[in-house]
C-alpha positions as a printed Julia matrix, in Angstrom:
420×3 Matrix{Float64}:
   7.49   44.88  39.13
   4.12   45.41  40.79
   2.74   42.49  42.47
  -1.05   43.0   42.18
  -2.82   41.52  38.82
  -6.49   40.63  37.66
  -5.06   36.62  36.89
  -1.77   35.27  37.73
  -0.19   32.06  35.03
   1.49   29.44  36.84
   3.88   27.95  34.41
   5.07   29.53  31.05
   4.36   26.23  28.54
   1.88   25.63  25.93
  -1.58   25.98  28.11
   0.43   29.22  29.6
   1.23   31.15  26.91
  -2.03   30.03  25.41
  -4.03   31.41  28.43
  -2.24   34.29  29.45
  -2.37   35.63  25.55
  -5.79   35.23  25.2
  -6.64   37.03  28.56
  -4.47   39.76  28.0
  -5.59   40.59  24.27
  -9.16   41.49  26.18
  -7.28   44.13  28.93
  -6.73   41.64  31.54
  -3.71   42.21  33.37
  -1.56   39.16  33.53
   1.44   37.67  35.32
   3.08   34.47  33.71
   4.98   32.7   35.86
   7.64   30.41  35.41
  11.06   28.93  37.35
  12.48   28.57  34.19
  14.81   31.05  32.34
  12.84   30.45  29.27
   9.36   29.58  27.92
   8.02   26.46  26.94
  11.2    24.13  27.61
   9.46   20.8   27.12
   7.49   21.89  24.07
  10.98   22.75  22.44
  11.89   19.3   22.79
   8.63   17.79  21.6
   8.64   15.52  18.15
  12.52   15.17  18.23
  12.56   18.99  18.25
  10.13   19.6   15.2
   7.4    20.43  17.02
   4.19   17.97  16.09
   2.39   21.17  17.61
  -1.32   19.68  16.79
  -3.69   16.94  14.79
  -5.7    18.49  12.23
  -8.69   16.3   12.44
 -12.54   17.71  13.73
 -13.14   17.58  17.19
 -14.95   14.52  17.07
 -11.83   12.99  15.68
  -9.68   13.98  18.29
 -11.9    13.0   20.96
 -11.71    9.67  19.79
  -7.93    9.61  20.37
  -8.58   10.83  23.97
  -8.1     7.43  25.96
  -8.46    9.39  29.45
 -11.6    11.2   30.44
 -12.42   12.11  26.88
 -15.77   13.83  27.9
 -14.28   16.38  29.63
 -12.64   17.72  27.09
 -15.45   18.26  24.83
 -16.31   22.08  25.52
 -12.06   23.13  25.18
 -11.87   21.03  21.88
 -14.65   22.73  20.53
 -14.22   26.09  22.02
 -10.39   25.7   20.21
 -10.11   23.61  17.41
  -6.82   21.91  15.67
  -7.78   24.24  12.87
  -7.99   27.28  15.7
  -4.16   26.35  16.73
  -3.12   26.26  13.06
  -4.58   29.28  12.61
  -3.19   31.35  15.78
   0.41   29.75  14.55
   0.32   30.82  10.65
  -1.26   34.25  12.0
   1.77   34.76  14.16
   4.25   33.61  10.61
   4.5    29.96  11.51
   3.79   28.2    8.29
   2.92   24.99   8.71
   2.52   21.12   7.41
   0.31   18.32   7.45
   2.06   15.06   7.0
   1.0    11.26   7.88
  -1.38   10.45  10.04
  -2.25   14.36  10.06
   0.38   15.23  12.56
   0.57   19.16  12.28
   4.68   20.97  12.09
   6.08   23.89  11.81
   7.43   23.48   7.94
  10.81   24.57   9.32
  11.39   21.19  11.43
  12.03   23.63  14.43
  10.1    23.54  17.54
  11.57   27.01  18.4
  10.07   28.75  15.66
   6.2    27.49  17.69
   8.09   28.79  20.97
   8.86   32.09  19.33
   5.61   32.59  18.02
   4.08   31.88  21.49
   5.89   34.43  23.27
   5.88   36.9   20.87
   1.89   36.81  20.82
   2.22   36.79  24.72
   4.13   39.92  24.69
   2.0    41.67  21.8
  -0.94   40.82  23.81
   0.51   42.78  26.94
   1.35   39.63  29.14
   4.02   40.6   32.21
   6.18   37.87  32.06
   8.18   36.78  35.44
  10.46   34.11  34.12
  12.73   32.78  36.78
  10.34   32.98  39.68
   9.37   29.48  41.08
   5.99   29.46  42.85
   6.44   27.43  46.19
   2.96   27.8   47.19
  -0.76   29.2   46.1
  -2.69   31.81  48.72
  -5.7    30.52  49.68
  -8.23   32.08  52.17
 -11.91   31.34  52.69
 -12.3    28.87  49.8
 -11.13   31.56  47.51
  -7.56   31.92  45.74
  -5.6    35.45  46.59
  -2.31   34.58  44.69
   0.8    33.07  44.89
   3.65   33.34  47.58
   7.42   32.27  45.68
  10.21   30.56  46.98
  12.07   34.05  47.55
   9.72   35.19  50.04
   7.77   37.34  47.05
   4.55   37.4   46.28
   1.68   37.56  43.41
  -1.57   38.6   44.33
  -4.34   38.29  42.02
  -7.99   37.13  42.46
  -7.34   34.19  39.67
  -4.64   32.12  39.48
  -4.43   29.03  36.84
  -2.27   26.31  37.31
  -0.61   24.55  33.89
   3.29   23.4   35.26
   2.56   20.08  33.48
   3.19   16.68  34.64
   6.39   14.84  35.46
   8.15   13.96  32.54
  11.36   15.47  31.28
  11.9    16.83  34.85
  14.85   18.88  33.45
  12.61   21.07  31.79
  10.82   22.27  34.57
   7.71   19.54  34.8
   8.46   18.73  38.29
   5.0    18.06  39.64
   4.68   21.16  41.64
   0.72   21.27  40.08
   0.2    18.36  41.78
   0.97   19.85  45.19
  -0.51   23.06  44.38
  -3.69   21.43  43.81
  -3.77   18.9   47.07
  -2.8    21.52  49.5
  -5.92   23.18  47.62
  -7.74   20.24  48.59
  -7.84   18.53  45.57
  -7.57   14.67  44.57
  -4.93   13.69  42.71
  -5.51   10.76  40.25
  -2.47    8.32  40.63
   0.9     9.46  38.1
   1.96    6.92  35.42
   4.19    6.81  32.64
   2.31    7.5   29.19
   3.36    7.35  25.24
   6.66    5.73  27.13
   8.97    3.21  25.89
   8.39   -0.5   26.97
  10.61   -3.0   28.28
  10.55   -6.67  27.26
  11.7    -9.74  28.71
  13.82  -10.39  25.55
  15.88   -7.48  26.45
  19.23   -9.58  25.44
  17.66   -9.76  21.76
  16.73   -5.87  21.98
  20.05   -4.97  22.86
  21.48   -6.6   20.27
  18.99   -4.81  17.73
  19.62   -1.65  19.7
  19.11    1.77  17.68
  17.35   -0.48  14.5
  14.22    1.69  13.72
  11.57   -0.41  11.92
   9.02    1.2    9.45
   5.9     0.29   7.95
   5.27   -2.68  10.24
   2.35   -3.71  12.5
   2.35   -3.93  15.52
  -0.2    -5.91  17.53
  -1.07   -6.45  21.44
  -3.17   -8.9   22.43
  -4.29  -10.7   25.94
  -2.38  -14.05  26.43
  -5.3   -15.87  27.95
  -8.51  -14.55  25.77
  -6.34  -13.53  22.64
  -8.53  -10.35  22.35
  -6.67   -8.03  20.83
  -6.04   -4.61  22.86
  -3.83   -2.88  19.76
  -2.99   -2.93  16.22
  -1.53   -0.49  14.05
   0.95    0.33  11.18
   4.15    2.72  11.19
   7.63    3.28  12.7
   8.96    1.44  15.93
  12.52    1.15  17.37
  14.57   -1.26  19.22
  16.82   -0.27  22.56
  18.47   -1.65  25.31
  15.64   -3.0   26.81
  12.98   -3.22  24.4
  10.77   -1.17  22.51
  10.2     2.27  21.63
   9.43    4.77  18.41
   5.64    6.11  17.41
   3.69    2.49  17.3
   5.11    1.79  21.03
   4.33    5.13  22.8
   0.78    4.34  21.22
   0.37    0.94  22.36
   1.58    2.4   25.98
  -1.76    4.49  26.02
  -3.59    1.34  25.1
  -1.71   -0.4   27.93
  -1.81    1.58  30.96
  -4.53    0.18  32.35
  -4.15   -3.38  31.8
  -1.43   -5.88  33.29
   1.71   -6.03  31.18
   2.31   -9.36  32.31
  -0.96  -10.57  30.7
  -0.16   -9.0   27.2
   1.55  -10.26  24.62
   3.29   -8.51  21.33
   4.06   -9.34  17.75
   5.42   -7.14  14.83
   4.79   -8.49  11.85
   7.56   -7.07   9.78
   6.48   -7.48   6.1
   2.32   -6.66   6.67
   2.49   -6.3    2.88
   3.51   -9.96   2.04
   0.79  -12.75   2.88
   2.44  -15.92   4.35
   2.37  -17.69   0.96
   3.4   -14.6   -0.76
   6.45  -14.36   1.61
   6.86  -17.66   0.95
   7.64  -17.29  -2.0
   9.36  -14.3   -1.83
  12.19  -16.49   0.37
  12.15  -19.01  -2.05
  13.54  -16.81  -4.48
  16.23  -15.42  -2.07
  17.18  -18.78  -1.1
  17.67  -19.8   -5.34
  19.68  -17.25  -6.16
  21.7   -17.74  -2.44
  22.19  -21.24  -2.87
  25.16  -22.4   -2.04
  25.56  -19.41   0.55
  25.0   -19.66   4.39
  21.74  -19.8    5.84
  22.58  -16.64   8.03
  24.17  -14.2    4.79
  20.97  -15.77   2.52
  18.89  -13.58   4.4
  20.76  -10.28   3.96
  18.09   -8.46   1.09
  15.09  -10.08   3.46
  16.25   -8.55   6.83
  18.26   -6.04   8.36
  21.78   -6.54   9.45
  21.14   -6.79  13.15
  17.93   -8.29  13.03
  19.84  -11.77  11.04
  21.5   -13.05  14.14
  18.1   -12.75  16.41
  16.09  -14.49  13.84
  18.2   -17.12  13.58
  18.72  -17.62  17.02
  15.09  -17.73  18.07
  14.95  -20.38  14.99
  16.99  -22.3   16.57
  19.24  -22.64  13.76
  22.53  -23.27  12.31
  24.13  -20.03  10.54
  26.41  -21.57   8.69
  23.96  -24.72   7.56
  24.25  -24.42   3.33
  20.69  -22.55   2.18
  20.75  -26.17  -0.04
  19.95  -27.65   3.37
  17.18  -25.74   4.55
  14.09  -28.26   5.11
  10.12  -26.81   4.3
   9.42  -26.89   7.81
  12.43  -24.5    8.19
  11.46  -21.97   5.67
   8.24  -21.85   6.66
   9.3   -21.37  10.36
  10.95  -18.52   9.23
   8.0   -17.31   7.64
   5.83  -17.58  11.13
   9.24  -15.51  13.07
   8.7   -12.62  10.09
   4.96  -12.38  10.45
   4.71  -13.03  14.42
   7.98  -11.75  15.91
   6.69  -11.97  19.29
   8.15   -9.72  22.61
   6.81  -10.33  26.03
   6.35   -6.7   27.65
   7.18   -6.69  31.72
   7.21   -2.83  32.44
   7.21    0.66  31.35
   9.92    2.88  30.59
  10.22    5.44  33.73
   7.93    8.36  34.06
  11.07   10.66  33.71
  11.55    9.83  29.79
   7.49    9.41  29.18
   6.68   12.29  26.84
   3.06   12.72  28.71
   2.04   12.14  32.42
  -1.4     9.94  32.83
  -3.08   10.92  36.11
  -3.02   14.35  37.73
  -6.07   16.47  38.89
  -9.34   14.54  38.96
 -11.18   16.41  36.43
 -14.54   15.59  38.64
 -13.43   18.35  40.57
 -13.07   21.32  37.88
 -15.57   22.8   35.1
 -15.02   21.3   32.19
 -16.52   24.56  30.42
 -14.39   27.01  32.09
 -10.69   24.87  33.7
 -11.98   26.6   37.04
 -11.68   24.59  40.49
 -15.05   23.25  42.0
 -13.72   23.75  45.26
 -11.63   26.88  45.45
 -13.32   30.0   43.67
 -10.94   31.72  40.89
  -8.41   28.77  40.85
  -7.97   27.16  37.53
  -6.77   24.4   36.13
  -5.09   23.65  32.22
  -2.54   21.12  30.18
  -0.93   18.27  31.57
  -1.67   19.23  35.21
  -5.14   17.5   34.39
  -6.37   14.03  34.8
  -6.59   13.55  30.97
  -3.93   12.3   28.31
  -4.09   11.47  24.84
  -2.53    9.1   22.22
   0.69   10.12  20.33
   0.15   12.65  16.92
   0.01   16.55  18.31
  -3.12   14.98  20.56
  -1.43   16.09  23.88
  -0.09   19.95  23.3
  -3.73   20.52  21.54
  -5.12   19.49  25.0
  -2.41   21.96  26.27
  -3.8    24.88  23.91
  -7.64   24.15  23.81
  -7.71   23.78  28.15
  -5.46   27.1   28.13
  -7.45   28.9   25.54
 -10.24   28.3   27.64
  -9.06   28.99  31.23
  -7.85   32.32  29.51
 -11.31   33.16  27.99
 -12.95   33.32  31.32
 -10.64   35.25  33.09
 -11.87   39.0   33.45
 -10.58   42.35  35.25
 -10.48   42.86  39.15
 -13.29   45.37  38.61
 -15.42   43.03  36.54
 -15.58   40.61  39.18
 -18.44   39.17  41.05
């Protein structure tokens, strides 16, 4: 394989393929790079393996669900749009689907059909893939990038050279935080890495563990500060219990929210019938407990709640079980009321980095153009994806970052003899 290219791709994932494609489809002769066997590991993985492969809301929209350095992201958004993503993905015979909270997927459920449609634009496009060839360092001479040099001995020359090898979640798919170094040996500054959409653990992990694997939907979840009682969060939708607390789509949100504020200050409820009022729910028990009557307080509440949620409740009530539902005081009732609509968790840390879906911190984004990805301190080095100091809330949010920063790191590279 020759070793001399107009741009060289350092990591074959969403901002990758993105960039190499659209650099190639103008004549630009381009290397993709990856230590991986195979393209795009994490982004097969993504949305339980269906793929939420975008948001389709405007770009104003989606800059609103940017939490981290929003503004910088303003010329890729609009340079590629959700709509531009959808479009490049049905073009290429990936028909897709809109569902709630207009989170974008393939209509197949399959994140491998978005994979396969990547590549195979790559390699239409005229892309020279070099899968299996890990990048150890970049060339740098005189403030300007020459290539890379590989962990064989090889190397890549080429007079542009983007970075995307993503963060460091999912480590087993390649995201190792090799970008990271890349970018400080470059002389960059590297924004502190923290978990982000991540799980959160509680400090009633004995009650979570006994709920473990119970996924909740169509309850609220709220955050709030212990001390002001300003709320920080509050949303609707699906959450789930494990071992040692909380996870699901409400709780990677509310991790976003939280990942700049102390854990230790915050507290959390999930009110698990938002639809019911108090009185309303009230009543609703009422009606349980007549036709339960003469039944156990614990098997009373069996159409109310689910199965492993019966013993926790009663617990934190402080209750008998086996006390006769023809026993059950006001005060008690409506105590159970307050546990339904204020089930409250104490959160004391995030899940580790390793199992976050997206990496917070990375490349301060003061140091590269936000209208072309390239480096303000080393000329022809770019940057794209989750490499970057920016992050955004769970919903397809995160690979459009991935494919509006690539698209546009790819649009400005040109041929050696085009070159300044």
């Amino acid at each position: 394989m020759p070793n001399r290219f107009d741009a060289i791709v350092v990591g074959a994932g969403a901002a990758g393929l993105m960039a190499a494609t659209q650099a190639a489809k103008r004549g630009v002769k381009v290397a993709l790079l990856d230590k991986n066997a195979r393209c795009a590991r994490k982004v097969m993985i993504t949305g339980k393996g269906r793929c939420n492969v975008t948001n389709n809301c405007t770009p104003t929209e989606f800059i609103e669900h940017i939490p981290t350095n929003p503004r910088f992201l303003y010329s890729a958004i609009h340079a590629f749009t959700p709509q531009d993503t959808m479009a490049f993905l049905e073009g290429h015979g990936v028909p897709l689907k809109t569902e709630r909270g207009a989170r974008v997927f393939p209509q197949s459920d399959k994140a491998v059909d978005i994979v396969d449609a990547l590549v195979l634009a790559a390699k239409k496009s005229g892309v020279c893939f070099a899968l299996g060839h890990e990048v150890s360092s970049l060339r740098i001479e005189e403030g300007r990038v020459l290539g890379v040099v590989c962990q064989n001995g090889g190397e890549f020359l080429a007079p542009q050279v983007l970075v995307c090898t993503g963060g460091l979640s999912y480590p087993l798919t390649g995201s190792t935080g090799d970008g990271y170094r890349f970018a400080k040996e470059a002389g960059h500054t590297i924004v502190p890495c923290e978990p982000s959409l991540v799980g959160i653990d509680v400090l009633e992990s004995m009650d979570c563990a006994q709920m473990e694997g119970l996924a909740l939907k169509n309850v609220v979840l709220k955050a709030f500060n212990r001390d002001s009682k300003k709320v920080l969060f509050e949303d609707m939708g699906e959450m789930v219990f494990t071992s040692r607390g909380v996870s699901g789509p409400l709780v990677l949100s509310l991790s976003s929210h939280l990942k700049k504020t102390s854990l230790l200050s915050t507290a959390m409820e999930i009110d698990l019938k938002p639809a019911l009022d108090d009185a309303t729910l009230d009543a609703r028990i009422q009606r349980d407990f007549g036709e339960f009557i003469n039944r156990d307080f614990a098997n009373a509440l069996s159409k109310l709640l689910p199965k492993s949620l019966i013993p926790v409740m009663v617990s934190r009530l402080k209750m008998n079980p086996k006390a006769k539902v023809n026993q059950i005081t006001r005060e008690q009732r409506l105590a159970l009321v307050g546990q339904i609509k204020h089930f409250a968790l104490s959160p004391k840390a995030f899940g580790p980095i390793e199992g976050a879906i997206v990496t917070a911190g990375g490349v301060n984004v003061k140091e590269i153009d936000p209208k072309t990805m390239q480096s303000k301190l080393v000329k022809g080095l770019y940057f794209a994806g989750e490499v970057l100091d920016v992050d955004g809330y769970t919903g397809g949010f995160n690979l459009q970052i991935a494919f509006s920063t690539g698209f546009l790191a790819g649009t400005h590279f040109t041929k050696r003899e085009e070159m300044k």
